[in-house]
DSSP file (Angstrom, degrees, kcal/mol; ACC not computed):
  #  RESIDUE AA STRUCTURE BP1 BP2  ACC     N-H-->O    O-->H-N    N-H-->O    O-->H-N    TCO  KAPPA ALPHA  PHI   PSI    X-CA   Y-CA   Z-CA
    1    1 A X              0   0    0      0, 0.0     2,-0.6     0, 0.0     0, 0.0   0.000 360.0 360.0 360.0 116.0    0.0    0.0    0.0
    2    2 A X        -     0   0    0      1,-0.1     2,-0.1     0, 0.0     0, 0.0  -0.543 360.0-123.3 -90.9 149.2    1.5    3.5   -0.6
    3    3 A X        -     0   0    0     -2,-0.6     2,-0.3     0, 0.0    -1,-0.1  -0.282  21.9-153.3 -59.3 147.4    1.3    6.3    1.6
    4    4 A X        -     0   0    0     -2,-0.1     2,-0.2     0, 0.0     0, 0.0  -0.996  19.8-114.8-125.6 140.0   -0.1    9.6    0.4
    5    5 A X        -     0   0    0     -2,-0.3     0, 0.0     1,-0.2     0, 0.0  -0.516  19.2-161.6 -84.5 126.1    0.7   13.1    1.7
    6    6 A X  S    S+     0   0    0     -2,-0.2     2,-0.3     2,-0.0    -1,-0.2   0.613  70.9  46.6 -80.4   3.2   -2.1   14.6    3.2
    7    7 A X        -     0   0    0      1,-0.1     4,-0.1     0, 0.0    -2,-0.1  -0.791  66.4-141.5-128.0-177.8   -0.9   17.8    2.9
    8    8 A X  S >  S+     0   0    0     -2,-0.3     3,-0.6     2,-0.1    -1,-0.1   0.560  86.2  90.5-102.8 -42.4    0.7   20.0    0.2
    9    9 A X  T 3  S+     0   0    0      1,-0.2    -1,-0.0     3,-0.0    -4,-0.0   0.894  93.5  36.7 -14.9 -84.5    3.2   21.6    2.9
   10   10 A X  T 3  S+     0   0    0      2,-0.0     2,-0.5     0, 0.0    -1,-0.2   0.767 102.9  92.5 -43.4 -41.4    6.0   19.0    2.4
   11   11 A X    <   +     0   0    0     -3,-0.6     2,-0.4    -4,-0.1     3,-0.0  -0.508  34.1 159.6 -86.8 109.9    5.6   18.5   -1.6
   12   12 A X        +     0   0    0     -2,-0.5     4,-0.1     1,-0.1    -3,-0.0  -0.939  12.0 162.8-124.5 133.2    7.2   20.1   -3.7
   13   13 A X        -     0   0    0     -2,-0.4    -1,-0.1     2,-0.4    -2,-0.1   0.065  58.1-120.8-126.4  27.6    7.5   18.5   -7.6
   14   14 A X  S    S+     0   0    0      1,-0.1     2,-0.4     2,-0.0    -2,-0.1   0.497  87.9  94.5  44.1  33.3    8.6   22.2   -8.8
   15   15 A X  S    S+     0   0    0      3,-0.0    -2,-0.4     0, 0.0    -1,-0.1  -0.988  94.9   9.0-109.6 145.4    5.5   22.3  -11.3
   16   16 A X  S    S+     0   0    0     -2,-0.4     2,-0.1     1,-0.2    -2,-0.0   0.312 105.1 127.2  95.9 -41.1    2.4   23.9  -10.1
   17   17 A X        -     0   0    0      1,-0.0     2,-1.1     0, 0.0    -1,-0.2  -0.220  53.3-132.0 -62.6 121.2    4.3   25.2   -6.9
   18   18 A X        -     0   0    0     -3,-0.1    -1,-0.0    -2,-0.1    -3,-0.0  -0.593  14.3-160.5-104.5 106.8    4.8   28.6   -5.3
   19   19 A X        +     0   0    0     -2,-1.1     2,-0.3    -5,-0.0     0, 0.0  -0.221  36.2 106.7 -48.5 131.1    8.0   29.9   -4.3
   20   20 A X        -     0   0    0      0, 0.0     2,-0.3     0, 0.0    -2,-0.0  -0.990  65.0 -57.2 174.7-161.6    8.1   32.5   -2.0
   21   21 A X        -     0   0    0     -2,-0.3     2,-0.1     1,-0.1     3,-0.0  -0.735  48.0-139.2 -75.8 151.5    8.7   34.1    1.5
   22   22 A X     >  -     0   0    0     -2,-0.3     4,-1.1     0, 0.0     5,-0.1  -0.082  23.1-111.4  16.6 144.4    6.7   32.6    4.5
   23   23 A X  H  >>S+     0   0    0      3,-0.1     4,-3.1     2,-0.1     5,-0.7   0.942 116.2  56.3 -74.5 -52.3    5.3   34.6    7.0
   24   24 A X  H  >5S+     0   0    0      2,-0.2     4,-3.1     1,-0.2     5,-0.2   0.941 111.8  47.3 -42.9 -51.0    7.5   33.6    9.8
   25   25 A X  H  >5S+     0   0    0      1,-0.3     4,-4.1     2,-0.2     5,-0.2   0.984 113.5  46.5 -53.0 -58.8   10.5   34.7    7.5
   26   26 A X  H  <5S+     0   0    0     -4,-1.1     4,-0.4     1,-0.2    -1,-0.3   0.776 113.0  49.2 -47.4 -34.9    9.0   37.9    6.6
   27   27 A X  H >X5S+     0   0    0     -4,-3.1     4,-2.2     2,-0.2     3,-1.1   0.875 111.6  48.1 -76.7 -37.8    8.1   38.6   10.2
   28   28 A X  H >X<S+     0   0    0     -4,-3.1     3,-2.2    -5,-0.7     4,-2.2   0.987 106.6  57.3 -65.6 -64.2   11.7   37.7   11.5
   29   29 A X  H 3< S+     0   0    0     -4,-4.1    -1,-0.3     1,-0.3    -2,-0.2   0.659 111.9  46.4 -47.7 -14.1   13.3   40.1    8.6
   30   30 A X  H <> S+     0   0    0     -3,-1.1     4,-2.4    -4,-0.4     3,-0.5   0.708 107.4  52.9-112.9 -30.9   11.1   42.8   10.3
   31   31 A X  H <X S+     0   0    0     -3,-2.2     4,-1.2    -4,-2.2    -2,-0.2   0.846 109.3  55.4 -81.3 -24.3   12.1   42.0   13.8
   32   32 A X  H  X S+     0   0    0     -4,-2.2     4,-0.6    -5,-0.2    -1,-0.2   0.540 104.5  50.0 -78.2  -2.6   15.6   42.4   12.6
   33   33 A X  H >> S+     0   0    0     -3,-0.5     4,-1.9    -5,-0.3     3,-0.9   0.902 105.2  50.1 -83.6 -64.0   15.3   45.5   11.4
   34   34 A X  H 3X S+     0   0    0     -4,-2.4     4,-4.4     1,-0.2     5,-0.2   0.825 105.4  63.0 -57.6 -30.9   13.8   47.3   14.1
   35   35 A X  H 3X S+     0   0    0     -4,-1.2     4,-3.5    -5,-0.3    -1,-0.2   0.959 108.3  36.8 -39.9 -58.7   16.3   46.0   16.2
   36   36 A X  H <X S+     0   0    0     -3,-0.9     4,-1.4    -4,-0.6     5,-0.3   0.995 119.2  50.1 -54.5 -55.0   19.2   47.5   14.5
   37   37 A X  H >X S+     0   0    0     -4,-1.9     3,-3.5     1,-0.3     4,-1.0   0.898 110.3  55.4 -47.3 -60.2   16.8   50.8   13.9
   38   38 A X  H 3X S+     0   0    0     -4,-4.4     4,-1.0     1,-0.3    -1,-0.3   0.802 116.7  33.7 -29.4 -55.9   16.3   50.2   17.8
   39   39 A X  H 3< S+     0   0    0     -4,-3.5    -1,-0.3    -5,-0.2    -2,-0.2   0.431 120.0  46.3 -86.4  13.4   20.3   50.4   18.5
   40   40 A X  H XX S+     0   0    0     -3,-3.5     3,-3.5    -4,-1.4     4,-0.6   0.723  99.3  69.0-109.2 -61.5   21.5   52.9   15.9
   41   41 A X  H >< S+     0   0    0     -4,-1.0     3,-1.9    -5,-0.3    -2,-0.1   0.885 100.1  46.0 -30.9 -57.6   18.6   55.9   16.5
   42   42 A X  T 3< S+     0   0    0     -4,-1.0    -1,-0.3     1,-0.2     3,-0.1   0.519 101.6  69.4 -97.6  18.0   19.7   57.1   20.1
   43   43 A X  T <4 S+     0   0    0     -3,-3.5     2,-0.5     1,-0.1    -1,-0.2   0.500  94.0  54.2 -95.7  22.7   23.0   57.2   18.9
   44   44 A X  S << S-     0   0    0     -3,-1.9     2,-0.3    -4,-0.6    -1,-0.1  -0.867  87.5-149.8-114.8  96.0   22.3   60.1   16.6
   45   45 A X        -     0   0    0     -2,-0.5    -3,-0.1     1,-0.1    -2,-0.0  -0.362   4.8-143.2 -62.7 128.0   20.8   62.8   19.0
   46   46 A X        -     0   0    0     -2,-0.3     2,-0.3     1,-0.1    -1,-0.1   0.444  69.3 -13.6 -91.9  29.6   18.4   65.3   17.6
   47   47 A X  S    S-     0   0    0      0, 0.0     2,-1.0     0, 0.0    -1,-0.1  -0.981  84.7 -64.7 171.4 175.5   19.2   68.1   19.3
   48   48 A X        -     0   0    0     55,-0.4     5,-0.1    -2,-0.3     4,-0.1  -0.628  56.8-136.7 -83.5 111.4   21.2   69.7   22.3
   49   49 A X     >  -     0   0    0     -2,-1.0     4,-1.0     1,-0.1     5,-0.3   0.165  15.9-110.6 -76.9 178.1   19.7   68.5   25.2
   50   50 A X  H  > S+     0   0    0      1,-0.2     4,-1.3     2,-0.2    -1,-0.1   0.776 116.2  56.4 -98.4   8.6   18.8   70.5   28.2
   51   51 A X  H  4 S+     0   0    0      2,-0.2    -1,-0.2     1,-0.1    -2,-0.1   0.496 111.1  45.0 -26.7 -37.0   21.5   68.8   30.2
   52   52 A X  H  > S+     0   0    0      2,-0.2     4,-0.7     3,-0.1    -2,-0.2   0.546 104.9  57.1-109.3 -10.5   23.8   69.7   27.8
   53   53 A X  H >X S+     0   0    0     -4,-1.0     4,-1.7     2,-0.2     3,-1.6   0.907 106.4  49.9 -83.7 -47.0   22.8   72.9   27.5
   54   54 A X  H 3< S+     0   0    0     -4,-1.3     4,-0.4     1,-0.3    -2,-0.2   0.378 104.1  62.2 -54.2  -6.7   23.4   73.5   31.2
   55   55 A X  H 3> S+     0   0    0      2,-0.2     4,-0.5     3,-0.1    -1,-0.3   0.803 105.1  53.5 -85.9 -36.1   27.0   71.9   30.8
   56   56 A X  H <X S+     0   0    0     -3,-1.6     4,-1.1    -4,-0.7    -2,-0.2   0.750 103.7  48.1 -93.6 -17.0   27.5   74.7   28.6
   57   57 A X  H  X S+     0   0    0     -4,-1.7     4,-2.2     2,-0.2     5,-0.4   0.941 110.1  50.6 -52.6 -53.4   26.7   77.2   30.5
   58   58 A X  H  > S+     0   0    0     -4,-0.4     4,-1.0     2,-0.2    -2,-0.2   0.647 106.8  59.6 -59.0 -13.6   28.6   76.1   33.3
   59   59 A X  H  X S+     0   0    0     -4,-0.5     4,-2.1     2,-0.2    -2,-0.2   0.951 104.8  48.6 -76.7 -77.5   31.2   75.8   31.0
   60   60 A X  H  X S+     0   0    0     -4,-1.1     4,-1.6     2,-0.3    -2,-0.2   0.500 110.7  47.2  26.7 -73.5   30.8   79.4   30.3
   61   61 A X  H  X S+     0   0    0     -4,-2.2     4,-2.0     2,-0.2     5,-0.5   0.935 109.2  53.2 -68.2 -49.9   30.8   80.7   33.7
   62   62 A X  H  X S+     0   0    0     -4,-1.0     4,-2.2    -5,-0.4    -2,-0.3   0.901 104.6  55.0 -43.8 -42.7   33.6   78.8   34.7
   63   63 A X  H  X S+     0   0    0     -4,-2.1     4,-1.8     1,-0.2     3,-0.3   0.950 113.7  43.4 -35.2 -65.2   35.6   80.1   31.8
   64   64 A X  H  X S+     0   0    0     -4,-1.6     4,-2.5     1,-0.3    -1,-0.2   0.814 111.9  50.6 -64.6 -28.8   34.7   83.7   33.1
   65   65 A X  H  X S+     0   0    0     -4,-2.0     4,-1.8     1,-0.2    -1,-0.3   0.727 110.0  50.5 -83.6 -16.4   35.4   83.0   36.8
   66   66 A X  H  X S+     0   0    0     -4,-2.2     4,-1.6    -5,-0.5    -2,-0.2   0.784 112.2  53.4 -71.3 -27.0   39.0   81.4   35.7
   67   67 A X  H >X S+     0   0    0     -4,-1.8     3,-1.4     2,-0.2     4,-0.8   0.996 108.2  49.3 -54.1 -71.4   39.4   84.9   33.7
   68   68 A X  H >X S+     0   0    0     -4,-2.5     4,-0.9     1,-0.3     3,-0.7   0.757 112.5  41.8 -42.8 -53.7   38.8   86.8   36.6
   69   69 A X  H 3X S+     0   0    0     -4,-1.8     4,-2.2     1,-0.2    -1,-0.3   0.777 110.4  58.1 -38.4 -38.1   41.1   85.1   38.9
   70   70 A X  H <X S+     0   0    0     -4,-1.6     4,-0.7    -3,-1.4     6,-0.4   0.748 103.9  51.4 -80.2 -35.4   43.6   85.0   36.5
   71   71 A X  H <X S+     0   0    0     -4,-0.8     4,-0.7    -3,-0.7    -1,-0.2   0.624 114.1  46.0 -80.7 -30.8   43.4   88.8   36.2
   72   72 A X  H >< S+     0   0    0     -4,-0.9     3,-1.3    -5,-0.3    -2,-0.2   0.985 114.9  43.5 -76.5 -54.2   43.8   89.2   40.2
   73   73 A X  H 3< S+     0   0    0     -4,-2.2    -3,-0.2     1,-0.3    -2,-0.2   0.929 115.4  52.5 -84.8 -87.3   46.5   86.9   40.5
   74   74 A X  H 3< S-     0   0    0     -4,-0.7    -1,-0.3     1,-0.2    -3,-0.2   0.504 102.1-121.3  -6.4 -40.2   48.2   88.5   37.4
   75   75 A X  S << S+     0   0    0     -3,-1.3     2,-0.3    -4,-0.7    -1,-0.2   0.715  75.7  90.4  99.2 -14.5   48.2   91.9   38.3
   76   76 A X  S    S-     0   0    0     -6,-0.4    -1,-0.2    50,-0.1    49,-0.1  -0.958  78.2 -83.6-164.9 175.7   46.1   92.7   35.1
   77   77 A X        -     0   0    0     -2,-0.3     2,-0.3    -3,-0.1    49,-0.2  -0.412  33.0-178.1 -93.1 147.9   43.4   93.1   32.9
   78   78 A X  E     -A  125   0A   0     47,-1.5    47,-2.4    -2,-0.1     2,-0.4  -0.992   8.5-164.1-126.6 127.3   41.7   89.9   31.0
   79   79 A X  E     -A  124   0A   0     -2,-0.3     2,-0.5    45,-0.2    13,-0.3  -0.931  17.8-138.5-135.6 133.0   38.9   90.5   28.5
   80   80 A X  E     -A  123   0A   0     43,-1.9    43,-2.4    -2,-0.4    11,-0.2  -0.897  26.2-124.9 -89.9 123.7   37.0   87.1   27.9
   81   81 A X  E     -AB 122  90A   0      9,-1.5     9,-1.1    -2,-0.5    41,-0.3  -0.400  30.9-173.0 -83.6 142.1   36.3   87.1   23.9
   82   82 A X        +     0   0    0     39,-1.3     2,-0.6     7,-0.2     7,-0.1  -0.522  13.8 170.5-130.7  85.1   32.3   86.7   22.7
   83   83 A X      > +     0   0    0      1,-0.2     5,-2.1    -2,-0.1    -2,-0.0  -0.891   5.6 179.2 -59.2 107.3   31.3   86.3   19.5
   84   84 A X  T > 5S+     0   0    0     -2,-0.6     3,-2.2     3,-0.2    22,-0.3   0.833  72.5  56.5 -65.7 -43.4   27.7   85.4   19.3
   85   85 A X  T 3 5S+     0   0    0      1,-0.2    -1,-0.1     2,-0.1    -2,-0.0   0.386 116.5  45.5 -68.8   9.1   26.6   85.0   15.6
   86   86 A X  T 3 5S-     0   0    0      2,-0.2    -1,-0.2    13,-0.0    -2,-0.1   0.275 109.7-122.7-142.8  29.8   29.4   82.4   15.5
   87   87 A X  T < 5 +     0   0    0     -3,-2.2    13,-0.8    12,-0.1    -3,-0.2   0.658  59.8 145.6  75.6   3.1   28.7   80.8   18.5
   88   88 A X      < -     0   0    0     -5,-2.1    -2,-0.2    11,-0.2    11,-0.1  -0.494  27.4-178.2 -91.2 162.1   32.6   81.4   20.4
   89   89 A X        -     0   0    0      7,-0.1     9,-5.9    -7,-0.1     2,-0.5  -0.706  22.1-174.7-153.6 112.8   33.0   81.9   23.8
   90   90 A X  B     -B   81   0A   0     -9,-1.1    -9,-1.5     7,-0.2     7,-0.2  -0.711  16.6-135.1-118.9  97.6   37.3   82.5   24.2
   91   91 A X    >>  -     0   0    0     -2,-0.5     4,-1.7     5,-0.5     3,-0.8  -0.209   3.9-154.7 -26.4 104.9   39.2   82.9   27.2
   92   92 A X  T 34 S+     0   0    0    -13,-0.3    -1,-0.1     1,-0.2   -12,-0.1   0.496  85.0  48.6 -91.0  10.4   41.6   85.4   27.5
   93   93 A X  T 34 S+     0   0    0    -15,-0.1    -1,-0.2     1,-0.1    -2,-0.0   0.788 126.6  21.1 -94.2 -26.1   44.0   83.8   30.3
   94   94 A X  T <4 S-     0   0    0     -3,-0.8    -2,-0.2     2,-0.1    -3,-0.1   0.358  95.2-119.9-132.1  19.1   44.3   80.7   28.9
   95   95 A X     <  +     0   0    0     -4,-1.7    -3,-0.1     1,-0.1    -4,-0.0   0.534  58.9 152.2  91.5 -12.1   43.5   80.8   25.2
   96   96 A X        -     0   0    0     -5,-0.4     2,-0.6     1,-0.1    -5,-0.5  -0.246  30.1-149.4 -51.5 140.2   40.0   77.9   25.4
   97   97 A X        -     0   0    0     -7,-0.2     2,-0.9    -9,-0.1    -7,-0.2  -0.934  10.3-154.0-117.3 146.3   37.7   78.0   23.4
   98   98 A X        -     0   0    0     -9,-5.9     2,-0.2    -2,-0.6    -2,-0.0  -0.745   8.6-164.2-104.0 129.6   34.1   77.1   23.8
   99   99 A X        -     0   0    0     -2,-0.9     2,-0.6   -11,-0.1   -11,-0.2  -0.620   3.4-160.8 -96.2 150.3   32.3   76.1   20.9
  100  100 A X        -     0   0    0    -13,-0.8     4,-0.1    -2,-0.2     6,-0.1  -0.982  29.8-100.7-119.8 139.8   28.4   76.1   21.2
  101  101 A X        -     0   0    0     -2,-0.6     3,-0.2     2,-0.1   -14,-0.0  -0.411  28.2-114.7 -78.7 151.3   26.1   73.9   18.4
  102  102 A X  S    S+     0   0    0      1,-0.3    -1,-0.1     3,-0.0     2,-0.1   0.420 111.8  71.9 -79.4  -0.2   24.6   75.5   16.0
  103  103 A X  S    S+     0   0    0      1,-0.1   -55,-0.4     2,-0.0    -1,-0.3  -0.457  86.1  86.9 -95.8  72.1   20.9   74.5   17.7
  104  104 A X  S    S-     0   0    0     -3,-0.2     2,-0.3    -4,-0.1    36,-0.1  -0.585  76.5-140.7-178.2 112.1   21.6   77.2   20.7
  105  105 A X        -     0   0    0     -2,-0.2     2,-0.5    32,-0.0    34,-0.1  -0.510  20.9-164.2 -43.6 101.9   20.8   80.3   20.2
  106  106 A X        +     0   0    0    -22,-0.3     2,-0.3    -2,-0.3    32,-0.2  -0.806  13.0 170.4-107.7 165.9   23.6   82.3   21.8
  107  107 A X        -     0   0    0     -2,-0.5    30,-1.5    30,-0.4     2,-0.4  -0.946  12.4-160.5-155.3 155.1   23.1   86.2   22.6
  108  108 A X  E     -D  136   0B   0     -2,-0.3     2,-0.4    28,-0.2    28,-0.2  -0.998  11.1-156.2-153.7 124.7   25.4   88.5   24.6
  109  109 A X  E     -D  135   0B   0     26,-1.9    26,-2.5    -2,-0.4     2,-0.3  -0.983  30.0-178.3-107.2 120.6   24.8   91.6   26.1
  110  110 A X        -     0   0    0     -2,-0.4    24,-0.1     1,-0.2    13,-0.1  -0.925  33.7-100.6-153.7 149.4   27.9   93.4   26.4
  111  111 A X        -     0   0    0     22,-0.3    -1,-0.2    -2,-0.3    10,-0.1   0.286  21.9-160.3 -48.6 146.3   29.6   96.8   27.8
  112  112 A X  S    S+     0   0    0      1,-0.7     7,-2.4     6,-0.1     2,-0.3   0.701  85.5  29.8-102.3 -31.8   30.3   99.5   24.8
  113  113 A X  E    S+G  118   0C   0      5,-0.2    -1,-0.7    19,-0.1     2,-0.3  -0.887  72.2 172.6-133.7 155.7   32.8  101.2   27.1
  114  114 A X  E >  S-G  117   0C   0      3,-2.6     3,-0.9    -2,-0.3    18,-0.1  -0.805  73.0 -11.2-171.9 125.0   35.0   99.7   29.8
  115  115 A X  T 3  S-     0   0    0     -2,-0.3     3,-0.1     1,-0.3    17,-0.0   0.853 123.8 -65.5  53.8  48.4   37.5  101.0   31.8
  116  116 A X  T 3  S+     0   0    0      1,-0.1     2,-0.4     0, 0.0    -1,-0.3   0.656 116.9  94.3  29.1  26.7   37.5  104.0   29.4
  117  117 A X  E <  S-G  114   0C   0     -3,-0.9    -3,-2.6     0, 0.0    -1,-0.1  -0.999  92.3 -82.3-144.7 141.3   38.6  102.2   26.5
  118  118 A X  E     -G  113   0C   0     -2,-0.4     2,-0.4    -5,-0.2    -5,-0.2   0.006  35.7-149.3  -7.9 110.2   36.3  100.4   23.6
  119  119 A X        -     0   0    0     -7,-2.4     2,-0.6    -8,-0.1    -9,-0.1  -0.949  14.5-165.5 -82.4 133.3   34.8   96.3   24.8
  120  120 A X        -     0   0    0     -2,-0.4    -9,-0.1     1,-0.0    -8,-0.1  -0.992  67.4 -44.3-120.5 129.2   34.9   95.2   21.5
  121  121 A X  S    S+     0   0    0     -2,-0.6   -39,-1.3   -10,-0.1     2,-0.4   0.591 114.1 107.4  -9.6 100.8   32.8   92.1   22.3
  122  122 A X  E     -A   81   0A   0    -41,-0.3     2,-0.7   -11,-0.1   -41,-0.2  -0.939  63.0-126.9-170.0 117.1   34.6   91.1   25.6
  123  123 A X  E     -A   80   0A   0    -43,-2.4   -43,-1.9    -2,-0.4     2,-0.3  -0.882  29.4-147.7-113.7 144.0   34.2   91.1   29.2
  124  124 A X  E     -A   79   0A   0     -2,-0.7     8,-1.0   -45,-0.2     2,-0.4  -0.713  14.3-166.1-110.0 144.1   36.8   92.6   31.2
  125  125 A X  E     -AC  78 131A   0    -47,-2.4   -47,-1.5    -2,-0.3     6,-0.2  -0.893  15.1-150.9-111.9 144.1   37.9   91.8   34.2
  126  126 A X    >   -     0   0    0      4,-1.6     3,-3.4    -2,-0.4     4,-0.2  -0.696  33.5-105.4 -99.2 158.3   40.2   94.5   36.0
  127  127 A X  T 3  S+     0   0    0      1,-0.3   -52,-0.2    -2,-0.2    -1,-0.1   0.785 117.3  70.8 -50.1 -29.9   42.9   93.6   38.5
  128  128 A X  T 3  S-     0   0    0      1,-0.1    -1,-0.3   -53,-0.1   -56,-0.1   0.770 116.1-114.3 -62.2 -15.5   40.7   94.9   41.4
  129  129 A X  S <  S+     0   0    0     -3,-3.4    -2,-0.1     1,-0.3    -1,-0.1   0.399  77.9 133.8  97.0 -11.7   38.5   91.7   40.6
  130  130 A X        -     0   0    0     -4,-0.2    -4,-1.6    24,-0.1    -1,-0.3  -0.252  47.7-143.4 -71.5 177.7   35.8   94.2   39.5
  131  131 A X  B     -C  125   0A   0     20,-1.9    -6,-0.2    -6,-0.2    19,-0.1  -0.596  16.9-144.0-156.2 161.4   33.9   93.4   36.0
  132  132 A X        -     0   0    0     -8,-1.0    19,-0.2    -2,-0.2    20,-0.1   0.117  63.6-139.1-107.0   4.9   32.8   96.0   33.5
  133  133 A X        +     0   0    0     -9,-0.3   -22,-0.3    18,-0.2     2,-0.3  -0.057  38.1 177.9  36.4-140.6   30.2   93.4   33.3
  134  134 A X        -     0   0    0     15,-0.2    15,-1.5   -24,-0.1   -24,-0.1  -0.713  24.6-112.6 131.2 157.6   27.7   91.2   30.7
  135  135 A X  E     -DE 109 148B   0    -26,-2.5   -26,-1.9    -2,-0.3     2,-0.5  -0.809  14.4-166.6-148.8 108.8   25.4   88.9   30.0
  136  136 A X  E     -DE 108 147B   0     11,-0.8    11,-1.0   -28,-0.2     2,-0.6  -0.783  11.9-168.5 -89.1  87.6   25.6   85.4   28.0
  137  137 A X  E     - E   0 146B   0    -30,-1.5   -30,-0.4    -2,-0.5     9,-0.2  -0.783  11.3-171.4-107.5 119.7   22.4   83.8   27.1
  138  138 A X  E     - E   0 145B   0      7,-1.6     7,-2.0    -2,-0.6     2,-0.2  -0.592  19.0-178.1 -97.5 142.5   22.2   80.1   25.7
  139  139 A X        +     0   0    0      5,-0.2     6,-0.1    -2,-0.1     2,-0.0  -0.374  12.7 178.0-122.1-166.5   18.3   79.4   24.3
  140  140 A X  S    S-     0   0    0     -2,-0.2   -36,-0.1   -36,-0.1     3,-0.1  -0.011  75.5 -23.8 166.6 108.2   17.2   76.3   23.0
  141  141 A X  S    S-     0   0    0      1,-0.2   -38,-0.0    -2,-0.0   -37,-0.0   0.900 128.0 -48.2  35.8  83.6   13.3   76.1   22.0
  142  142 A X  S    S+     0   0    0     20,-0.1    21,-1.9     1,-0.0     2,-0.5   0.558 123.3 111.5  86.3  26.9   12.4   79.0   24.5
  143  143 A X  E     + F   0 162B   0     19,-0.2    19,-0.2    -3,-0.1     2,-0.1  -0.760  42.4 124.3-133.8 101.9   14.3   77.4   26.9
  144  144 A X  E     - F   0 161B   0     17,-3.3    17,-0.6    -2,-0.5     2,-0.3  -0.381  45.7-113.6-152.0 167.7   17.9   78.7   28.5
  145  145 A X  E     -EF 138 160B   0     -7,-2.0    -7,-1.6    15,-0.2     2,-0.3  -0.880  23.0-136.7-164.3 155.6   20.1   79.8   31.0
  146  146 A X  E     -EF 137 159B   0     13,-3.3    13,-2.1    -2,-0.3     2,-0.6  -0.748  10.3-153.0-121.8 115.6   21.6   83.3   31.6
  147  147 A X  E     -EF 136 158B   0    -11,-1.0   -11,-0.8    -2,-0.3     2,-0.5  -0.916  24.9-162.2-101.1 122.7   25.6   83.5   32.5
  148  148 A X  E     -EF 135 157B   0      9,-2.8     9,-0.9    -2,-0.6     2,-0.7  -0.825  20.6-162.8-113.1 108.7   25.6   86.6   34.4
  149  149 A X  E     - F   0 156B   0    -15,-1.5     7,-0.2    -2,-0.5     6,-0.2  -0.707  22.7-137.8 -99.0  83.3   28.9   88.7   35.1
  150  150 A X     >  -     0   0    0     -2,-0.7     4,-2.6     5,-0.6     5,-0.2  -0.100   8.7-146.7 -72.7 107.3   28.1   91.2   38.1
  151  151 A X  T  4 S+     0   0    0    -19,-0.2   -20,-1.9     1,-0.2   -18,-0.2   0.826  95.8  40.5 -14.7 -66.8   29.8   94.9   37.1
  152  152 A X  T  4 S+     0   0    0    -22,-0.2    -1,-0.2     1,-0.2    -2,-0.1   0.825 128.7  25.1 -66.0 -49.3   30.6   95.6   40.8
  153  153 A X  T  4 S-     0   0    0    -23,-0.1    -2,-0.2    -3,-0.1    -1,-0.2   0.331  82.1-134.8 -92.9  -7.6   31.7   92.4   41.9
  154  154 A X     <  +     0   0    0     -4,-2.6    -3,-0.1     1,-0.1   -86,-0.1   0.262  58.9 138.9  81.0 -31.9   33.0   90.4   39.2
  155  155 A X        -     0   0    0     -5,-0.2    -5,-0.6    -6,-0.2     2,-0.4   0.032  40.5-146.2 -54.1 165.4   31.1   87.5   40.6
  156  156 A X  E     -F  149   0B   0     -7,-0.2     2,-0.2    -3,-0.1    -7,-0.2  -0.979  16.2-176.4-150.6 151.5   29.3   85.3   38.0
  157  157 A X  E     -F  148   0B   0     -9,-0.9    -9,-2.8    -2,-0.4     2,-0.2  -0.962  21.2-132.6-128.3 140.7   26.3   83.4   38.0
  158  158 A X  E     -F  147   0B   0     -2,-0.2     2,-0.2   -11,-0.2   -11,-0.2  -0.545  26.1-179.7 -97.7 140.8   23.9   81.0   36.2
  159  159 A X  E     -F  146   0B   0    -13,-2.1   -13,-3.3    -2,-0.2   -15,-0.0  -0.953  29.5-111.3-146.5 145.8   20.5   81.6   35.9
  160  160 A X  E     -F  145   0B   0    -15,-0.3     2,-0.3    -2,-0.2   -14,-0.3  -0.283  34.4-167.7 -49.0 155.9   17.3   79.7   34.3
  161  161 A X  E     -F  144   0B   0    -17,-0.6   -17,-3.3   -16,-0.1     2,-0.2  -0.944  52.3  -1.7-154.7 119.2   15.9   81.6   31.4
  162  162 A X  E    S-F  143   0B   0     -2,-0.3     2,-0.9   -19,-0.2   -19,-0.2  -0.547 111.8 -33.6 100.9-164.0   12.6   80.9   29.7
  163  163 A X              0   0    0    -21,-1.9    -2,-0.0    -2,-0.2    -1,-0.0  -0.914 360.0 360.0-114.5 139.3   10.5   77.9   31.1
  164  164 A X              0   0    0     -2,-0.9    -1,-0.2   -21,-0.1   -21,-0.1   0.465 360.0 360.0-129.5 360.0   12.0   74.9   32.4
């Protein structure tokens, strides 16, 4: 007696037949994609985060409070470099520069006159430890923080800007 297939599954006599993908395959090729997409996507960030914006502030002030010391201890005057439309922030004691990405909005409000002579975008610190003063503000979608460099005192301080 022969056996007969009851199903079609097994048979294939390459007439008649369709070739093709499976579901199961097709569904695995899909589960292997999104996997890679899954581990490749969050290492391309889409923006500056507000962590990171707040490092750069802090970068920022530190920069200015290293000026300022550097201008006591020294004996002399240290003007911290700002270019805003190109994103610099340069120290003048020890030459750093800080670069900011080009999604943060930087803006600078800054002395015209200072010590009787011309800031050409700068804040200066005098050997008394005193400021002509400024203000450095990093945005990012309405959302910021404010490096502030007190005239009288020199001191500088971070502040929130915006909602956070």
């Amino acid at each position: 007696m022969e056996l007969r297939p009851t199903s079609q599954a097994g048979c294939h006599d390459g007439a008649g037949g369709q070739d093709g993908f499976t579901l199961l395959e097709i569904v695995c090729v899909l589960a292997m994609i999104a996997l890679l997409a899954a581990i490749l996507v969050p290492r391309n960030p889409s923006g500056t985060s507000r962590p990171r914006l707040e490092a750069y502030a802090i970068e920022a002030a530190s920069m200015l409070a290293l000026d300022r010391h550097a201008a006591i201890r020294r004996h002399v005057q240290v003007s911290t470099g700002v270019d805003a439309p190109a994103r610099l922030i340069q120290s003048g004691s020890s030459g750093h520069v800080l670069r900011i990405p080009r999604d943060v909005i930087v803006d600078a409000v800054l002395p015209q006159i200072c010590n009787r002579h011309v800031a050409r975008s700068a804040i200066d610190f005098l050997p008394s430890g005193r400021s002509c003063g400024g203000t450095i503000v990093l945005t990012r979608l309405g959302v910021g923080f404010e490096v502030r460099v007190n005239w009288l005192t020199g001191g500088v301080e971070i502040v929130p800007h915006g909602t956070l």
